[in-house]
C-alpha positions as CSV (number, residue, x, y, z in Angstrom):
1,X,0.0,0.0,0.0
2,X,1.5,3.0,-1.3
3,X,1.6,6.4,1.7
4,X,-0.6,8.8,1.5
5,X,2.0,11.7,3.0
6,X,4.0,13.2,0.9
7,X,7.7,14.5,2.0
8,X,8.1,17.5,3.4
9,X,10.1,19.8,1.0
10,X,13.5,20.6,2.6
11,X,13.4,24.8,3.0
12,X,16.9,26.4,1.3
13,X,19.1,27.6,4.0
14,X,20.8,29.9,1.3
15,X,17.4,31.6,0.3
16,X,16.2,32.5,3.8
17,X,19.6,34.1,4.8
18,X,20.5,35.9,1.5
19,X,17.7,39.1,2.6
20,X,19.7,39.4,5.9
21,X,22.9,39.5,4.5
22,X,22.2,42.0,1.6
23,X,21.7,44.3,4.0
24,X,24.4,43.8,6.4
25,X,26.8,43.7,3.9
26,X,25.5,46.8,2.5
27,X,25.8,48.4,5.8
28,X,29.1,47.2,6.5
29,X,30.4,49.3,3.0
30,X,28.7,52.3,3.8
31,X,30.3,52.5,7.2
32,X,33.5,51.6,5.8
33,X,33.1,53.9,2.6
34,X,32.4,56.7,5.4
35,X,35.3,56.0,7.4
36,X,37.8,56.4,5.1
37,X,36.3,59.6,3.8
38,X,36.8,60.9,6.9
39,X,40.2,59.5,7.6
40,X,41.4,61.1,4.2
41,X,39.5,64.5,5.6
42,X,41.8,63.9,8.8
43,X,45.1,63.1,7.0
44,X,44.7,65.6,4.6
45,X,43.8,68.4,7.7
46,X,47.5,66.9,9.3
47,X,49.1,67.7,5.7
48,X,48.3,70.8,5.1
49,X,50.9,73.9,5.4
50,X,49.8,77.3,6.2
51,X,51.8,80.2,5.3
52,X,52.1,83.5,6.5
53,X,54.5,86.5,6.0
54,X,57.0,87.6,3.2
55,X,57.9,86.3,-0.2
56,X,60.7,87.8,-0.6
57,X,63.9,86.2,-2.1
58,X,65.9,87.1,0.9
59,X,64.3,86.1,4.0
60,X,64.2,83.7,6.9
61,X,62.2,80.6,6.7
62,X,60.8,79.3,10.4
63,X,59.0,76.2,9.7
64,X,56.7,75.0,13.2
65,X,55.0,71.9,13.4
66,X,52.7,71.0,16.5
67,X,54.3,67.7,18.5
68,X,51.9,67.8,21.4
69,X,49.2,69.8,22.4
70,X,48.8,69.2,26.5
71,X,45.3,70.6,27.4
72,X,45.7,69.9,31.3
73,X,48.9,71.9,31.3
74,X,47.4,74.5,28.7
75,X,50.4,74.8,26.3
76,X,51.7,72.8,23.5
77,X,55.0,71.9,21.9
78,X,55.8,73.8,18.7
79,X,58.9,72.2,16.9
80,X,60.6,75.1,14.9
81,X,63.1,74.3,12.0
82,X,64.8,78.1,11.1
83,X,66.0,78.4,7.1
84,X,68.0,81.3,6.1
85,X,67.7,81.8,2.1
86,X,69.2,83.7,-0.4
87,X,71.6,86.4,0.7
88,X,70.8,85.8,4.4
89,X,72.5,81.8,4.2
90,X,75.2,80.0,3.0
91,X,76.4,76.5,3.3
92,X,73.3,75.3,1.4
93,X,70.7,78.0,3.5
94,X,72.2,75.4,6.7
95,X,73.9,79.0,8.1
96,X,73.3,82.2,8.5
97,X,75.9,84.6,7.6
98,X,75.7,86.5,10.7
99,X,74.1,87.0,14.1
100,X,70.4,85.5,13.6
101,X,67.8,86.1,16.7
102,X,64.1,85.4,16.4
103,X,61.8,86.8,18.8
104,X,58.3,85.6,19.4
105,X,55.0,86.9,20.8
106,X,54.1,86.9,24.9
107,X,52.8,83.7,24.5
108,X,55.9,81.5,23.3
109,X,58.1,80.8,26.2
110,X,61.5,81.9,25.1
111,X,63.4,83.7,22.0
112,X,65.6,82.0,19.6
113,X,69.4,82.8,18.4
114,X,71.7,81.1,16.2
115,X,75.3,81.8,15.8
116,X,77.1,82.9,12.3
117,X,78.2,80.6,10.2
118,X,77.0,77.7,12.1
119,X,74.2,75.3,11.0
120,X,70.7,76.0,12.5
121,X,69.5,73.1,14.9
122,X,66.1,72.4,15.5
123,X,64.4,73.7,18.3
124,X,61.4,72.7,20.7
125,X,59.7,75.5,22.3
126,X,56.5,76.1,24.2
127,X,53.3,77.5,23.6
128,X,50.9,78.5,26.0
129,X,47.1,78.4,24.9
130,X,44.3,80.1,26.6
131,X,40.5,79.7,26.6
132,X,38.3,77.0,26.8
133,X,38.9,74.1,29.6
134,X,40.1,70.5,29.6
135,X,36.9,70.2,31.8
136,X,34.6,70.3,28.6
137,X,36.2,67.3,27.2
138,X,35.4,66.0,24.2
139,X,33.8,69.5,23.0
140,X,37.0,71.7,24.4
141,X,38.0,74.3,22.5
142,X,41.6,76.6,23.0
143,X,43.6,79.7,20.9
144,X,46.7,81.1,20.7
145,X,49.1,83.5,18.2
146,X,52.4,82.1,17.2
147,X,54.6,84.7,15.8
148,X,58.4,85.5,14.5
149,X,60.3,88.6,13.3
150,X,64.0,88.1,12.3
151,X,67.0,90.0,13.0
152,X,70.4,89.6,11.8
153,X,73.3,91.4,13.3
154,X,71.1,93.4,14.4
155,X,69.1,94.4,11.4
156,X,65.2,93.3,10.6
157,X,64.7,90.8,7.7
158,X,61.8,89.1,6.2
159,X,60.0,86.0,7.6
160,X,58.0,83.6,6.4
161,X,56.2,81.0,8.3
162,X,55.0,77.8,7.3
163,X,52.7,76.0,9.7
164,X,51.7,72.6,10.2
165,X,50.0,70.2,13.0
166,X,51.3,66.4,14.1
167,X,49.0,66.2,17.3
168,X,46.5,63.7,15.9
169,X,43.8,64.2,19.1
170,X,43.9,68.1,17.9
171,X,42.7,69.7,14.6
172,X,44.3,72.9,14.1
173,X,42.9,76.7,12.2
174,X,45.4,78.6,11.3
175,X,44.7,82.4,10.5
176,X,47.4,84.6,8.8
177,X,48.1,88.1,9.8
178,X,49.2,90.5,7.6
179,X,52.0,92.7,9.2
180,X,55.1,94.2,7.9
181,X,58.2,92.3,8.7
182,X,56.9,89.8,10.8
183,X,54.9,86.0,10.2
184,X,52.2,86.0,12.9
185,X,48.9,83.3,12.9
186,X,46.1,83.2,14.6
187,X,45.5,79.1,15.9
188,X,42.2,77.9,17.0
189,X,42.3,74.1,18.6
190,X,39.7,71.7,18.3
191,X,39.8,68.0,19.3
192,X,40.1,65.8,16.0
193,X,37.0,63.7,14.4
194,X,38.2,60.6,15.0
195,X,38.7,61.7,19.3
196,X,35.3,63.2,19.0
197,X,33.1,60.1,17.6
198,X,35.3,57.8,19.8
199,X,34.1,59.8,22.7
200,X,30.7,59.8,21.7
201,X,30.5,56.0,21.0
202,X,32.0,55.8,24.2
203,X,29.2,57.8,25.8
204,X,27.0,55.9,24.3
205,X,28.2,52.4,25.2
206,X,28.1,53.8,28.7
207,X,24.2,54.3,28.6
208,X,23.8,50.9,26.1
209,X,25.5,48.6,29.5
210,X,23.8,50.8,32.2
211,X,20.2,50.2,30.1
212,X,21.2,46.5,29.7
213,X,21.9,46.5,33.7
214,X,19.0,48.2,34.5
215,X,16.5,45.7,32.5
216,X,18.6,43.1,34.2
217,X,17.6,44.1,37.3
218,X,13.7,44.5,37.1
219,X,13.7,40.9,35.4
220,X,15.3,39.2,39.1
221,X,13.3,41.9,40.6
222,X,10.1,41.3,39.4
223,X,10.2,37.1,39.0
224,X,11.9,37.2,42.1
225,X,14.3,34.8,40.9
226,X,16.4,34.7,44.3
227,X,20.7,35.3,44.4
228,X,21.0,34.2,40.7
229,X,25.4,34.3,40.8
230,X,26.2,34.6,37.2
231,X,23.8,37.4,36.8
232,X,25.0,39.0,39.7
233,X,28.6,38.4,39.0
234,X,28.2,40.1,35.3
235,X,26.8,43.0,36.7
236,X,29.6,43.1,39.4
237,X,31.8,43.2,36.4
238,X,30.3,45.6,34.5
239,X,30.2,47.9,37.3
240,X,34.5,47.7,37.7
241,X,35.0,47.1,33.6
242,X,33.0,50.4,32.7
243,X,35.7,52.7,35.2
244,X,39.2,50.8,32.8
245,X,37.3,51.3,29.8
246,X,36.5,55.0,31.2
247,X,40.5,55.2,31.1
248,X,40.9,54.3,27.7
249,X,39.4,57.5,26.3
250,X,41.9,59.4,24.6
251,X,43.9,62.1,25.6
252,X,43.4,61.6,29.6
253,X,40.6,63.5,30.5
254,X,40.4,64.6,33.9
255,X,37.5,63.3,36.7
256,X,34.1,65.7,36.3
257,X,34.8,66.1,32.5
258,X,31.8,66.2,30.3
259,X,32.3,62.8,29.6
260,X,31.8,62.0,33.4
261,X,28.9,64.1,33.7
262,X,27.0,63.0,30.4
263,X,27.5,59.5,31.2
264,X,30.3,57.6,33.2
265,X,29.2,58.7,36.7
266,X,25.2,58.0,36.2
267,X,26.2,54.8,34.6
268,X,28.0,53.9,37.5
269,X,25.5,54.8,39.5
270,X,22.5,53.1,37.9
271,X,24.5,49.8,37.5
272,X,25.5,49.8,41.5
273,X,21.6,50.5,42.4
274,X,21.2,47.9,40.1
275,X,23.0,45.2,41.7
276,X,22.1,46.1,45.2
277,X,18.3,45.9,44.3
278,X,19.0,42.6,43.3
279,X,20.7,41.3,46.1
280,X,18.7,42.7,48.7
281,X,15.7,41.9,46.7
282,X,17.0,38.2,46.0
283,X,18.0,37.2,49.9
284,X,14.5,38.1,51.2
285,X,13.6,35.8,48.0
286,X,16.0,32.9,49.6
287,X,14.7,33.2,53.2
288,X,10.9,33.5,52.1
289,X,11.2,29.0,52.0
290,X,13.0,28.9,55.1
291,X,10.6,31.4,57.1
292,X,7.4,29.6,55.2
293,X,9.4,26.0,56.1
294,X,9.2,27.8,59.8
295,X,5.9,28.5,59.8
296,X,4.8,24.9,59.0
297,X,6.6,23.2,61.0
298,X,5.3,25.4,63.8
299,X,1.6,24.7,63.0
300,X,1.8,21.4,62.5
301,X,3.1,20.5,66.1
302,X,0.3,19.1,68.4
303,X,-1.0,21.8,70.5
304,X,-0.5,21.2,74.5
């Protein structure tokens, strides 16, 4: 006799996963499509040369390039490379052919000479910046003038400056200045793109593990589930991983920044509510059977 079923038609695997990875994949080369737009914005921002000051044929050449810009100290490191040209250098423009001094403005902490006849070494000199606070991290901004005017033996020459920025956590403005005889820029600092979205997705992975602790906490709340360890120790270890990841954010932002206040310290605190709920709630959950246990045991014993 012959079944009257027929077989069940085996469903394609291939067909029922292809509409979830069309989009995911899609997704995936947006996102990366979008990064490395903005990593070429942020390379090419790091590239980039800003001049100020004279043309002329016989002048001094003071190339300074940001190393480090150290918000919580409120200065930044300005490596200058001094190149005399034309009449004003010999050896190759390595030496100047007399007495070379460069002063700078009020806020660059120190003047510059180099000897005749003797090559030019490069020099690291300070910056101090003003406005703005380190406490307004990631959204801190700062400004400051940088400026030189030559003189050899004595006498004022031209100056050009070229400018350029190698602190990757800062993006850097530069403004030229148009006065006679000196190279002078206006700087505005900004932290990069890539520091600010890392921030942000750091703020938000704050709130994302506090929410996850939170709905945690009113399921073993609610169910009264009792001391359930694992949950208990994740949350335990959410609690002390969210403070080293905290850490991690770059450029060491100081305790109270707005990092701290938008996020960090109410995660920490809704996540340590969180796990104290749930162990107070889930030890009166463990001794409710032993008190209920109690009470039975009491009523059934004979009265005297």
């Amino acid at each position: 006799m012959t079944p009257t079923w027929a077989p069940r038609r085996t469903r394609r695997s291939g067909a029922s996963i292809l509409p979830v990875l069309l989009p995911i994949a899609l997704l995936i080369v947006v996102a990366v499509g979008v990064g490395s737009w903005l990593q070429f914005k942020e390379r090419q921002a790091l590239d980039t040369v800003h001049a100020a000051g004279s043309t002329a044929a016989d002048r001094v050449d003071v190339r300074a390039t940001v190393q480090r810009v150290d918000a919580a100290s409120r200065d930044l490191v300005l490596r200058v490379r001094v190149t005399p040209r034309g009449n004003l250098g010999e050896e190759g423009d390595t030496a100047p052919v007399g007495e070379l001094s460069l002063q700078t403005s009020a806020a660059t902490l120190g003047d510059l000479s180099f000897k005749a006849h003797e090559r030019t070494a490069t020099k690291d000199v300070q910056v101090a910046i003003t406005g703005g606070s380190i406490s307004d991290y990631p959204f801190d901004t700062y400004e400051t003038d940088i400026e030189f005017w030559a003189q050899l033996d004595g006498k004022p020459v031209p100056v050009r400056l070229l400018f350029s920025n190698n602190d990757p956590l800062f993006s850097v403005s530069a403004t030229p200045s148009e006065v006679p005889q000196e190279a002078v820029l206006g700087l505005e600092l900004v932290r990069s793109g890539s520091l600010l979205v890392f921030a942000v997705l750091m703020m938000g992975v704050m709130w994302a593990l506090a929410a996850s602790v939170l709905i945690g906490a009113w399921y073993l709340t609610t169910r009264r589930e009792g001391l359930v360890w694992p949950a208990l120790g994740w949350m335990a270890a959410t609690l002390f991983a969210l403070a080293a990841f905290r850490n991690t954010a770059p450029g060491n932002p100081p305790i109270g920044c707005v990092l701290d206040w938008f996020a960090f310290l109410w995660a920490e605190t809704i996540i340590a509510l969180c796990l104290l709920a749930v162990v107070v709630t889930g030890v009166r959950a463990a001794l409710r059977p032993d008190e209920e246990a109690e009470a039975d045991a009491d009523a059934a014993q004979p009265a005297p």
